[in-house]
Backbone as JSON Lines, residues from 0, in Angstrom:
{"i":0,"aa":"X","n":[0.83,-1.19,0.0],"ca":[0.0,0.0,0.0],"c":[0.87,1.26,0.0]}
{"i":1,"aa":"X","n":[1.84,1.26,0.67],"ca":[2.6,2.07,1.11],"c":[3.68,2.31,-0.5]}
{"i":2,"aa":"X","n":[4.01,1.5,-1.03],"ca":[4.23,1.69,-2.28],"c":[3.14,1.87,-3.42]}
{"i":3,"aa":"X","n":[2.54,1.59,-3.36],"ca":[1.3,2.22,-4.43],"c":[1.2,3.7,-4.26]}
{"i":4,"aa":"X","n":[1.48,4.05,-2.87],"ca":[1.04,5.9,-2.69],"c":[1.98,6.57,-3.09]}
{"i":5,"aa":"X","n":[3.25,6.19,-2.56],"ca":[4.31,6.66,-3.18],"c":[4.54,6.8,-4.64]}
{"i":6,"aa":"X","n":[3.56,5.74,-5.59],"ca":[3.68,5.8,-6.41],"c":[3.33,6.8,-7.17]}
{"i":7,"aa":"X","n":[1.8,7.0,-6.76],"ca":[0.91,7.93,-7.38],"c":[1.26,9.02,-7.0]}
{"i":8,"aa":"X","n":[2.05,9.43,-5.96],"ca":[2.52,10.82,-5.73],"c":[3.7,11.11,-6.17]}
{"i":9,"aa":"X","n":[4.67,10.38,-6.95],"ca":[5.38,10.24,-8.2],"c":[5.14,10.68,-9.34]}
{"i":10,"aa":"X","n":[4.03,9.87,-9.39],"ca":[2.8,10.37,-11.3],"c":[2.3,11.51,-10.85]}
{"i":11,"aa":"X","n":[2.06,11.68,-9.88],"ca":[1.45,13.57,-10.01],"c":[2.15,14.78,-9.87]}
{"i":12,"aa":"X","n":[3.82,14.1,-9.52],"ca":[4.84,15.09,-9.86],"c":[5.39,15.47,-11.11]}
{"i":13,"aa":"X","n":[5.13,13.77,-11.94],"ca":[5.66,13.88,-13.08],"c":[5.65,15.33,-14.0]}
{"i":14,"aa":"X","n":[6.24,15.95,-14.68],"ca":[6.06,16.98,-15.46],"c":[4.97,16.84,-16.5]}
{"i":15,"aa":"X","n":[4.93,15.61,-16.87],"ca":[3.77,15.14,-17.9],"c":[2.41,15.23,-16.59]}
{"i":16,"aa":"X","n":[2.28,14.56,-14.99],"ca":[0.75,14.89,-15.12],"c":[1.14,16.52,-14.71]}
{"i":17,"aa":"X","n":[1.7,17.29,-14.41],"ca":[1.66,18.62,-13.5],"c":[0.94,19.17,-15.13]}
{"i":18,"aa":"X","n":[1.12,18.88,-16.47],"ca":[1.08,19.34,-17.62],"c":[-0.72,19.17,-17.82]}
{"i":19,"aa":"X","n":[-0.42,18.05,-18.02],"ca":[-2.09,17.04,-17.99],"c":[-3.15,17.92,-16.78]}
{"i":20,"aa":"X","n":[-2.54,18.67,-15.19],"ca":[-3.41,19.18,-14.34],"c":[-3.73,20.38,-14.71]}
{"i":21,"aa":"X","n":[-2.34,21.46,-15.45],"ca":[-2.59,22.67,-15.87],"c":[-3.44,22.6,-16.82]}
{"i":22,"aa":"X","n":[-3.82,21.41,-18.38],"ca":[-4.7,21.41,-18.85],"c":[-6.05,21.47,-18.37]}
{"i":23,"aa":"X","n":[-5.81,20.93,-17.58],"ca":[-7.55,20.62,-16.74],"c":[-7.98,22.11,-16.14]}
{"i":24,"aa":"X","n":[-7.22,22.81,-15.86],"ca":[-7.92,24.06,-15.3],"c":[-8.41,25.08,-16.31]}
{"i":25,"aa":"X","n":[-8.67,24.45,-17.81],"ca":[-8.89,25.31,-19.03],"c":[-10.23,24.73,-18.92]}
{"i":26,"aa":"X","n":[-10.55,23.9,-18.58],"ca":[-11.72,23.66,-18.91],"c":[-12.82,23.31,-17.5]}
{"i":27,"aa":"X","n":[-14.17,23.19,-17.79],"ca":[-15.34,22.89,-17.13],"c":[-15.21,21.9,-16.04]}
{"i":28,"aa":"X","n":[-15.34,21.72,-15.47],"ca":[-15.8,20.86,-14.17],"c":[-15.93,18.76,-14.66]}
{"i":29,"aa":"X","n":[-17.12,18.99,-14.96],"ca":[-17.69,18.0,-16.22],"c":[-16.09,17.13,-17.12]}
{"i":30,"aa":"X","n":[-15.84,17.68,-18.23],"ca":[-14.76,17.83,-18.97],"c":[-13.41,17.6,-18.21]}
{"i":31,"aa":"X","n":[-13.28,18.0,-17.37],"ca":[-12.17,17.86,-16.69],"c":[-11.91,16.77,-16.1]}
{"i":32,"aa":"X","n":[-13.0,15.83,-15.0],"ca":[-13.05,14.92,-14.69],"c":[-13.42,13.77,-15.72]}
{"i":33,"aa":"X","n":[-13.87,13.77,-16.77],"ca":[-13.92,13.24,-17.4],"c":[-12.32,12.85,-17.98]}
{"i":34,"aa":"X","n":[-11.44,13.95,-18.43],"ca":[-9.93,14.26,-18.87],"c":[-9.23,13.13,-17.99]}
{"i":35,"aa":"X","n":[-9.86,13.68,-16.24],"ca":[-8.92,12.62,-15.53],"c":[-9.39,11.23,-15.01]}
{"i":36,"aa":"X","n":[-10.08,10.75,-15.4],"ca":[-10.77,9.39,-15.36],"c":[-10.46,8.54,-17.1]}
{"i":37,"aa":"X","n":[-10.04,9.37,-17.83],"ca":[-9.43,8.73,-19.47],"c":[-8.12,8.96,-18.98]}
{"i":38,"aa":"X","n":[-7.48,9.68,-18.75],"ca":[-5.98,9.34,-18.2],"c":[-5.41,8.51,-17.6]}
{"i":39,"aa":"X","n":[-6.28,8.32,-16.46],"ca":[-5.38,7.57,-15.12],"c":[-5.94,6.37,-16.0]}
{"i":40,"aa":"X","n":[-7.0,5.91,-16.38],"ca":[-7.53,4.67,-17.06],"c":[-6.21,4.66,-18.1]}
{"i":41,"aa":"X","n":[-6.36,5.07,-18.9],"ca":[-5.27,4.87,-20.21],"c":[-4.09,4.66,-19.16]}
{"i":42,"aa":"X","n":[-3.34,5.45,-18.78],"ca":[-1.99,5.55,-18.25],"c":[-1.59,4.18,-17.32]}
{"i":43,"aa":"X","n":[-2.6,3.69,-16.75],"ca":[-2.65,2.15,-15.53],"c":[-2.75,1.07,-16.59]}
{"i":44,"aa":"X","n":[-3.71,1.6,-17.88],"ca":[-3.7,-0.26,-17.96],"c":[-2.23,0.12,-19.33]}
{"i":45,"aa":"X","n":[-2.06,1.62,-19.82],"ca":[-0.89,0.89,-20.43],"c":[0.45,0.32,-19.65]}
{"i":46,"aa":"X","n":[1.21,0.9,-18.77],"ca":[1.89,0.39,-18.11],"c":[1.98,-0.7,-17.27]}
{"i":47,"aa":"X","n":[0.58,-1.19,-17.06],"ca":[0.42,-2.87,-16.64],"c":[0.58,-3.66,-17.73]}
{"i":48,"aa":"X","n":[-0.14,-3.33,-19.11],"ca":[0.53,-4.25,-20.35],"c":[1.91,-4.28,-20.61]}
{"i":49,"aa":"X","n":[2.63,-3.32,-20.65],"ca":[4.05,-2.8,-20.3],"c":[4.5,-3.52,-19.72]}
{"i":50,"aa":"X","n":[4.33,-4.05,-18.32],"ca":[4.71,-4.4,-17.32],"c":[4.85,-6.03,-17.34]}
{"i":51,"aa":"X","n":[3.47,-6.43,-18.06],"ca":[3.2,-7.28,-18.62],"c":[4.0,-8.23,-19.43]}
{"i":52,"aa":"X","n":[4.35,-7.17,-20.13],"ca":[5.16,-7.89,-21.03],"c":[6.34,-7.95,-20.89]}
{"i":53,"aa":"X","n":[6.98,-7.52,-20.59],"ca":[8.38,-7.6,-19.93],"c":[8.33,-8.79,-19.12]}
{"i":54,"aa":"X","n":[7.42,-8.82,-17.47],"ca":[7.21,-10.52,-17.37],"c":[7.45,-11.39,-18.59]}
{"i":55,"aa":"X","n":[6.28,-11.13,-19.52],"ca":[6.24,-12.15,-20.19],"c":[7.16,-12.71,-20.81]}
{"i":56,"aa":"X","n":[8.28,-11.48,-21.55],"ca":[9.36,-11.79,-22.01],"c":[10.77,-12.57,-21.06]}
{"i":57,"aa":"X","n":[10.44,-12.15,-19.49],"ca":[11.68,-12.18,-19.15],"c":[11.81,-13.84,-18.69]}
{"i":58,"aa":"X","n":[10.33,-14.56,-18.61],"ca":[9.94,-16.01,-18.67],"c":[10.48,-17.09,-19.76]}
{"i":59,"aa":"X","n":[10.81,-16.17,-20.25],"ca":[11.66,-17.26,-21.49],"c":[12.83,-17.65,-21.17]}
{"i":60,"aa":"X","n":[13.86,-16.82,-19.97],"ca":[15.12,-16.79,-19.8],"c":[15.33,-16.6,-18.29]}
{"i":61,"aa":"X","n":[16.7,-17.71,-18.18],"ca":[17.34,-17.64,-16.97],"c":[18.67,-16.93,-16.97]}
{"i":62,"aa":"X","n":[18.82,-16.25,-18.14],"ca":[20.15,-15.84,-18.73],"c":[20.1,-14.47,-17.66]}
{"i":63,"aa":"X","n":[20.66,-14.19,-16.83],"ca":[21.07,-12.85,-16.4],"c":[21.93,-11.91,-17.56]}
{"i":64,"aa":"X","n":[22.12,-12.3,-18.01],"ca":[22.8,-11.38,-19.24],"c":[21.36,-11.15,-20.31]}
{"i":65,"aa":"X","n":[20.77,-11.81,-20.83],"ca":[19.89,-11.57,-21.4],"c":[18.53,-10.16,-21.13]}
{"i":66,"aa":"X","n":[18.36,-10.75,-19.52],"ca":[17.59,-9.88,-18.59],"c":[18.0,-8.89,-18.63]}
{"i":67,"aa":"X","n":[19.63,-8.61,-18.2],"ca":[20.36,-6.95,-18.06],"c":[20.25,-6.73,-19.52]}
{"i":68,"aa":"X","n":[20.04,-7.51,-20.73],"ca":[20.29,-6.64,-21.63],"c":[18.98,-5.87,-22.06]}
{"i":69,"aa":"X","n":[17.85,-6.58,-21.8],"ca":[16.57,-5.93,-21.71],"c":[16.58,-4.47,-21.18]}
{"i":70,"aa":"X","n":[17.03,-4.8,-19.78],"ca":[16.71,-3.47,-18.76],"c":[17.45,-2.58,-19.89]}
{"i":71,"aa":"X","n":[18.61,-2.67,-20.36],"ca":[19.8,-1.58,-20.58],"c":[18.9,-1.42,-21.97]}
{"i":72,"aa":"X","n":[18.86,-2.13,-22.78],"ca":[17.7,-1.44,-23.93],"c":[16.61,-1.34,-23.75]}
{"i":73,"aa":"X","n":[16.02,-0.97,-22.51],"ca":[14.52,-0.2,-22.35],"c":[14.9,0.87,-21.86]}
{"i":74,"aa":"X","n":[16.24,1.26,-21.15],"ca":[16.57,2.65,-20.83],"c":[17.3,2.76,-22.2]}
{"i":75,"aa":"X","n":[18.23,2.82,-22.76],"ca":[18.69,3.38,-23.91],"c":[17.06,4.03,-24.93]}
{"i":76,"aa":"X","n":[15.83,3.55,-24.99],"ca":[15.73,3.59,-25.74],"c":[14.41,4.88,-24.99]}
{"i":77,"aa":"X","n":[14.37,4.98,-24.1],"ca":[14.39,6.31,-23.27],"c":[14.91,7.15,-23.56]}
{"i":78,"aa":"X","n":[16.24,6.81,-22.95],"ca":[17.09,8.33,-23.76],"c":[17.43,9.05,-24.84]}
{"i":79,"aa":"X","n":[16.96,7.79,-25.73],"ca":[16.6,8.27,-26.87],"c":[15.53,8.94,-27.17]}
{"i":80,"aa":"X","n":[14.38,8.57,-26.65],"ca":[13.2,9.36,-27.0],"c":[13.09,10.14,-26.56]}
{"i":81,"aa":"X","n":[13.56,11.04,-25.57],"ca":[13.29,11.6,-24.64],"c":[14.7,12.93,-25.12]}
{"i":82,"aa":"X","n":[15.73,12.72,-25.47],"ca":[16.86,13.33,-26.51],"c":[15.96,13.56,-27.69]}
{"i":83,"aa":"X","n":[15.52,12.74,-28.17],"ca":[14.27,13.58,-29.68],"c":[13.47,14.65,-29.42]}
{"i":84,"aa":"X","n":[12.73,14.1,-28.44],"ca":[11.69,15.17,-27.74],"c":[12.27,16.48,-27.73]}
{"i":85,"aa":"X","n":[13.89,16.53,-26.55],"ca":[13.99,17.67,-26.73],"c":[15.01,18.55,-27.56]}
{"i":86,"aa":"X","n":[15.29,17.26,-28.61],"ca":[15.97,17.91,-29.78],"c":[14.53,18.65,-30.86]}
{"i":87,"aa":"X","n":[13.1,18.23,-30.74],"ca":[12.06,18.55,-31.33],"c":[11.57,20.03,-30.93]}
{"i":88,"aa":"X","n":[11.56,20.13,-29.37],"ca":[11.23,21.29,-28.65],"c":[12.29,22.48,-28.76]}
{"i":89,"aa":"X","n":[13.81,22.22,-28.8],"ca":[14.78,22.92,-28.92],"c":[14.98,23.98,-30.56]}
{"i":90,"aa":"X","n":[14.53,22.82,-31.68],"ca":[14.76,23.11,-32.9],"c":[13.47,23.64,-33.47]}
{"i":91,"aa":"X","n":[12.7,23.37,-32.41],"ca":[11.1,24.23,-32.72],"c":[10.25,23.55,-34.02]}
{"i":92,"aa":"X","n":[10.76,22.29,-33.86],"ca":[10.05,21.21,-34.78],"c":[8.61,20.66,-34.34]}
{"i":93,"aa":"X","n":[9.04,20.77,-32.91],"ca":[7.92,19.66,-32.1],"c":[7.0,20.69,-32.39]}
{"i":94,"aa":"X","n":[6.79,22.04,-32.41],"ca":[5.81,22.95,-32.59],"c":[5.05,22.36,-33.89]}
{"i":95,"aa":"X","n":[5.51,22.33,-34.64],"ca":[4.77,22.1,-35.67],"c":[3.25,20.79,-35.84]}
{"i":96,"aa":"X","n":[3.97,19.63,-34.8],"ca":[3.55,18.49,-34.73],"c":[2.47,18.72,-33.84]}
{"i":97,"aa":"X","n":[1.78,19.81,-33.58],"ca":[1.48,20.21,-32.61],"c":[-0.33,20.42,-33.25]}
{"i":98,"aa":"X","n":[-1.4,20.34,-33.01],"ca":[-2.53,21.17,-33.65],"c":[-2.93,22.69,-33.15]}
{"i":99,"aa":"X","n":[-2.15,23.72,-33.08],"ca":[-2.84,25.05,-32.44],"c":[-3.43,25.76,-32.85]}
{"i":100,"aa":"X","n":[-3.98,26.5,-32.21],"ca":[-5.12,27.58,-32.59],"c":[-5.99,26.91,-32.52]}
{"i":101,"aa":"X","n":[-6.67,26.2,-31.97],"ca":[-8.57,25.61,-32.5],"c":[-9.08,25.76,-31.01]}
{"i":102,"aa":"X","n":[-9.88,25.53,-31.1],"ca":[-11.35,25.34,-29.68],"c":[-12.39,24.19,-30.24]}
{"i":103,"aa":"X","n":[-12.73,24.07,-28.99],"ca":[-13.66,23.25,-28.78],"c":[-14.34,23.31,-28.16]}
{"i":104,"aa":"X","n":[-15.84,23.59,-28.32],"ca":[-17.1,23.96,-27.08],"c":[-16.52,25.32,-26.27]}
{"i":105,"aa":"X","n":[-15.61,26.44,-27.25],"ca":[-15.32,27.26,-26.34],"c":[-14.22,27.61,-25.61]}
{"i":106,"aa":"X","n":[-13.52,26.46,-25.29],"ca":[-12.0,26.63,-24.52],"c":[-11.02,26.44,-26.19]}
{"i":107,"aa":"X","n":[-9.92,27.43,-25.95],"ca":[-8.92,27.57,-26.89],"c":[-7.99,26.86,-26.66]}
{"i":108,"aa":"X","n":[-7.31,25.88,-27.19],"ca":[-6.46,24.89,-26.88],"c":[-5.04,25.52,-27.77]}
{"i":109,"aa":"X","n":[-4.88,26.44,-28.17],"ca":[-4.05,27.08,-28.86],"c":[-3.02,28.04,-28.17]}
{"i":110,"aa":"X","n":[-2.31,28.8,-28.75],"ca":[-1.37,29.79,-28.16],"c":[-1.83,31.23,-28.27]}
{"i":111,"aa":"X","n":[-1.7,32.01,-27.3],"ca":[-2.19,33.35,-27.62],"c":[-1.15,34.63,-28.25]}
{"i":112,"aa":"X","n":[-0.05,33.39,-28.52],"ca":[1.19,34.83,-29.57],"c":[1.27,34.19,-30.65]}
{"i":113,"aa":"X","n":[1.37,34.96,-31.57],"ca":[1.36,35.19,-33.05],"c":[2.82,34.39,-33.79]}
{"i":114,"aa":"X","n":[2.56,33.34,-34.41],"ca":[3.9,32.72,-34.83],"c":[4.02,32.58,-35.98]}
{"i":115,"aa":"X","n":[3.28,33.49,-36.45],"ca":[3.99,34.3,-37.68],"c":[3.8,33.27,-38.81]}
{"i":116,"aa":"X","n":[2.85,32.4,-38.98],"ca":[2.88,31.56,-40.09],"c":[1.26,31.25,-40.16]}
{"i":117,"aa":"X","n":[0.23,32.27,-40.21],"ca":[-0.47,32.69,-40.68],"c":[-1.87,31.51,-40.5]}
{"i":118,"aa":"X","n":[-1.51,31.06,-38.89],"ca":[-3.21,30.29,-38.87],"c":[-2.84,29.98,-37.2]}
């Protein structure tokens, strides 16, 4: 129990949910809880399949070398993504990948400065 709380007060430090909470204060009451009942749902059962599978994989083998090589290419491949990300954000690429300017029912999910490329 005592690790489960710790856990979740982990995920709500994360920069991704502190991101996911500032979203939520753009919008309605309704909408919002809705936002965080599709999150924590999505976010639990992907990382239990995740989790999942890694068991599943690591059942094939008694190889300790095999196992460490797992762990070491599931972090390598972190730092890789996570080096894209902010080679994307740095080079002002990730902007693009981005949908801004629109609304929905009213809340603006967009930016309120002008980036100069005409939408």
């Amino acid at each position: 129990a005592l690790a489960t709380g710790v856990g979740f007060l982990q995920g709500l430090m994360c920069p991704g949910g502190l991101v996911g909470l500032m979203l939520m204060l753009r919008y309605p009451p309704r909408p919002a809880l809705l936002f965080v009942l599709v999150f924590f749902t999505t976010s639990t059962s992907v990382m239990g399949i995740l989790a999942g599978f890694y068991g599943f994989l690591s059942t094939f083998t008694s190889s300790p070398t095999l196992t460490k090589g797992m762990y070491y290419g599931s972090c390598a491949a972190s730092m890789v993504i996570g080096s894209l990300f902010i080679g994307l954000a740095y080079t002002g690429y990730g902007e693009a990948l981005h949908m801004h300017g629109h609304s929905h029912d009213g809340v603006d999910h967009g930016h309120s400065h002008d980036h100069g490329h005409g939408h």
